[in-house]
N, C-alpha and C positions, 0 to 999 in steps of 0.2 A: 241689387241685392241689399235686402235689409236684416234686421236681427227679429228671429223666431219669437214672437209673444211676448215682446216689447212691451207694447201699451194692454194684450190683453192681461196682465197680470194684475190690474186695479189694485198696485199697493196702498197698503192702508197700516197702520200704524206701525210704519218705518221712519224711521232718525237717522240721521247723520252726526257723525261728530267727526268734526277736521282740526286734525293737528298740523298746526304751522310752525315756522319760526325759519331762520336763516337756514339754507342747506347745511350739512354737516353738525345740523346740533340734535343729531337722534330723533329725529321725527322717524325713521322707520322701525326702530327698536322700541319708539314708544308706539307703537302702532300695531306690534307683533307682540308684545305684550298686554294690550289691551285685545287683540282678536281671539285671544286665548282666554276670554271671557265667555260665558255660556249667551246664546245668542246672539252674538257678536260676530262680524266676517270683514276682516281686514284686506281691501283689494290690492292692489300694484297701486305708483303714482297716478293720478288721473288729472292733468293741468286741461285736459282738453275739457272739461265739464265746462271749465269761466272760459276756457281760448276760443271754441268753436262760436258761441253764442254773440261774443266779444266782438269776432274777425266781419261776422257778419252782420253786424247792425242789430242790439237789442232791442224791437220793439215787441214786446208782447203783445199789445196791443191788435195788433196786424199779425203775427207772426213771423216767426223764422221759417224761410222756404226750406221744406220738409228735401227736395231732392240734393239741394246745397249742402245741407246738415249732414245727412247721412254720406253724402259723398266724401266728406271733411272727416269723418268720424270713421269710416272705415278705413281711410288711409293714413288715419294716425299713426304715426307710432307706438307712443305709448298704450294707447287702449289695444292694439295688435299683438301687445306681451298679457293680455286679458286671457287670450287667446279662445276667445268662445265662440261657438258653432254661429256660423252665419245662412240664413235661409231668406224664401222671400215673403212678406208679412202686410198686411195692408195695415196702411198708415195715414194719420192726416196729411191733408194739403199742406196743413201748415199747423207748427207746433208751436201752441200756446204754453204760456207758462206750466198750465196746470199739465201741458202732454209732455214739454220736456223735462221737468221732476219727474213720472212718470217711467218716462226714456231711462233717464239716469239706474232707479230702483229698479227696471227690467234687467236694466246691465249688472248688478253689484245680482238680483237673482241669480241669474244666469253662473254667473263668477261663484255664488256660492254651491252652487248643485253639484260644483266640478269639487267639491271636498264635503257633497251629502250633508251642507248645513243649508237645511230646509226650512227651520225654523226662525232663522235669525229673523233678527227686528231693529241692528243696530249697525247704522254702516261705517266703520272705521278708513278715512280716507288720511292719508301721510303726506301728501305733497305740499312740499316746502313752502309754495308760493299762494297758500291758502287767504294770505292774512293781503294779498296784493289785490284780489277780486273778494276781498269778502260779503263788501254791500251787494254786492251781484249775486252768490251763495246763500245770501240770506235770503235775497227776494226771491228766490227758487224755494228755499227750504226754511221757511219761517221757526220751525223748532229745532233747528241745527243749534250745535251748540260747537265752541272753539274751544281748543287746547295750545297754548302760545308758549313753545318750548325756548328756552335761552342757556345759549350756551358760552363760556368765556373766549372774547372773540380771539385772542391770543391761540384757543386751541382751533377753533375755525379758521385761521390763517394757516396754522400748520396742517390742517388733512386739508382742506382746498386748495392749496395752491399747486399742488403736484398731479391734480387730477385735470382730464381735459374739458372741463368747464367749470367756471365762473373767472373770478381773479387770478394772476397767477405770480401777484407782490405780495409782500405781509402788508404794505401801507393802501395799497388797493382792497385788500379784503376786508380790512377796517370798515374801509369808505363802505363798501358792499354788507357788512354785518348791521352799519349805522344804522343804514336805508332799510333794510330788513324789517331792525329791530321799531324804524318810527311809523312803518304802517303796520305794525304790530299793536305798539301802544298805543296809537290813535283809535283801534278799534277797542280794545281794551277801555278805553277812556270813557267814549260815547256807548256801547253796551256792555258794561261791568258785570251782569248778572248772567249774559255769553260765553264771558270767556274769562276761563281760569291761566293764569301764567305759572308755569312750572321751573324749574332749573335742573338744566341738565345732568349738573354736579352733582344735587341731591334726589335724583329720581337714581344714578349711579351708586351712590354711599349707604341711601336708603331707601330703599327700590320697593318694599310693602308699606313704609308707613307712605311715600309719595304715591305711590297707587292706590290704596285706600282712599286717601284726599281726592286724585284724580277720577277714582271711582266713582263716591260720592257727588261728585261735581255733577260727574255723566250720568248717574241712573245705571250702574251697572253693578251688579255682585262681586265684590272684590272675591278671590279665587288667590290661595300665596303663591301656585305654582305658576304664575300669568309671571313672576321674574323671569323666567326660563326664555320668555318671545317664543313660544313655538305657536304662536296664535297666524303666522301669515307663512306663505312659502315665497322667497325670495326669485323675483323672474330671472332665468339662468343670464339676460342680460346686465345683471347689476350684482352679481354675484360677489367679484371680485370687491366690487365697492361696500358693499353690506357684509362684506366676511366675518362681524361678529355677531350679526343678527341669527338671534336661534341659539343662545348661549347664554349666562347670567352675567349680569354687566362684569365688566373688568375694569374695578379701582383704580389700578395703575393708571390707567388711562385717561384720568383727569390732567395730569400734569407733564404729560412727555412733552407739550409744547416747549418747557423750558430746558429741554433737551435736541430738541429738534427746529429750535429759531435761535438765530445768532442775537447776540447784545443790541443790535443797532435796530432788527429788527421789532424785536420787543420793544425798543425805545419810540419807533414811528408806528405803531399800533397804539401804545398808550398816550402820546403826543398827538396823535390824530384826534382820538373819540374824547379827550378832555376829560368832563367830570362824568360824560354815559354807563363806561365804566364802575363808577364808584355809585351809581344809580340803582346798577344791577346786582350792586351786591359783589362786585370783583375788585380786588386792590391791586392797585398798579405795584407793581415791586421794583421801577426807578432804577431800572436799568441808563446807566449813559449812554449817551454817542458816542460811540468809538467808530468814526466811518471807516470801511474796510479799508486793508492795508493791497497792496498790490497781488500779496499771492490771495486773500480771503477774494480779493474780487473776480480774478480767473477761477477757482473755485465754484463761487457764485456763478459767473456765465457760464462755466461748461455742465454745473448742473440745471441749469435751465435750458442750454440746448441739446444735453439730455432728455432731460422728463419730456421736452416738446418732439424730439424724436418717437419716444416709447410711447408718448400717446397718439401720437399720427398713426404709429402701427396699430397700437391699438383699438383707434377709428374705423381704420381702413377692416380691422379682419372685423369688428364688430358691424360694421355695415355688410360686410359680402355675409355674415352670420346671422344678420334678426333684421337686415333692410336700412335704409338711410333712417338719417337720425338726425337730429336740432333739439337742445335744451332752449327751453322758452324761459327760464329762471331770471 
């Protein structure tokens, strides 16, 4: 079983633009905001575009074995919340560069037919981990262009650490916003004229004039009602997670970090990343060490074998609900 008219749709002046940055810093809100642009189609995460290619040995050259590929690609997860009609379709032996760009642009088709944008010409991809394969995305998609969202890692420690993947320390999420943020920059470095870096603060506080900029960047008509994110529909499996997507940002929400991480925390987040912080544009506010006291530390263990409870459960029912599941993040 392969996918209906894949390679017969000879796209042709279709773009990509991938929005990266650490999880939790609005890559989907800036992704449902910019799909809300005319000819624009904002799909689900897609990590499997670089995983598949990745797993099985990049040689273009030679090709990726066409029966390996699609096998790997229909049993994904993530592109199985795409949820597009699957038929049988003649295909290469083997997929060359130029057949799996190709591939990609038939699937983001397909994805868009299902919301009658027939037109589009501009494919909005959100996943986090954009900026970890990007030399690989480029050599697929030589006119791609990146979007490197950054967000203060102090509030990235407080929405990741309660969810059931990535870190689940404030001083581990640190370590994990670092490494995010240094193959970020490293790409930013060597193609400057790729990729714009935004901040998640001010795409929040001022959400038309940073969309405009963003705009500009990408070759798209800025549009004021794109604030709103109604530009993607959120897969029913990430629902809970993206629960403000499809709304106008909410201000408050820059700062409840400093309401929802303890002193000690905040002090091994800022103590970790040194002066990266202060790189990005974020001021440490030098909080002390006060290591917890005997009841803050019961406190702390039983809400962590809490959330590790609530998220097992909600593993468990999300697997018997949309199929197993692995975050490659």
């Amino acid at each position: 079983m392969t996918l209906n008219g894949i390679i017969e749709n000879h796209i042709i002046n279709k773009r990509p633009i991938f929005i990266g940055g650490c999880p939790r810093s609005g890559t989907t809100m800036l992704g449902a905001m910019l799909g809300d642009a005319a000819r624009c189609v904002t799909t689900p995460e897609s990590p499997f575009k670089q995983k598949i290619p990745f797993r099985l040995g990049v040689d273009w050259f030679k090709g990726i074995d066409t029966t390996k590929l699609m096998d790997m690609l229909l049993k994904d997860f993530e592109f199985r919340q795409w949820k597009i009609p699957t038929h049988n379709s003649q295909l290469p032996s083997a997929f060359k560069i130029d057949d799996y760009r190709n591939l990609l642009f038939g699937l983001v088709d397909s994805y868009a037919k299902k919301f009658n944008k027939l037109d589009w010409n501009v494919w909005i991809d959100h996943t986090p981990n954009n900026f970890s394969d990007a030399l690989l995305l480029l050599d697929i998609f030589p006119n791609a262009k990146f979007i490197h969202i950054v967000r203060d890692p102090r509030a990235i420690a407080a929405s990741i650490t309660p969810l059931n993947f990535g870190p689940n320390t404030a001083k581990d999420a640190a370590v994990y916003w670092g490494r995010k943020l240094s193959d970020a920059l490293a790409f930013e470095l060597v193609f400057p004229k790729k990729c714009l870096r935004v901040k998640y603060e001010d795409l929040v506080l001022q959400p038309e004039k940073s969309l405009q900029i963003i705009c500009d960047f990408s070759g798209i008509r800025f549009v004021p009602g794109m604030i709103f994110g109604k530009g993607f529909k959120v897969p029913e499996y990430t629902k809970i997670k993206h629960g403000l997507v499809g709304s106008e940002p909410k201000t408050e929400r820059i700062d409840t970090w400093e309401r929802e991480l303890a002193d000690w925390q905040i002090y091994q987040i800022e103590n970790s990343l040194h002066d990266l912080m202060g790189m990005m544009g974020y001021t440490k506010i030098g909080r002390k060490l006060h290591p917890p006291n005997a009841t803050q530390s019961i406190k702390t263990l039983m809400k962590k074998i809490i959330s590790s409870f609530i998220n097992k459960i909600r593993q468990r029912v999300q697997r018997r609900r949309y199929g197993k599941h692995k975050r490659f993040y």
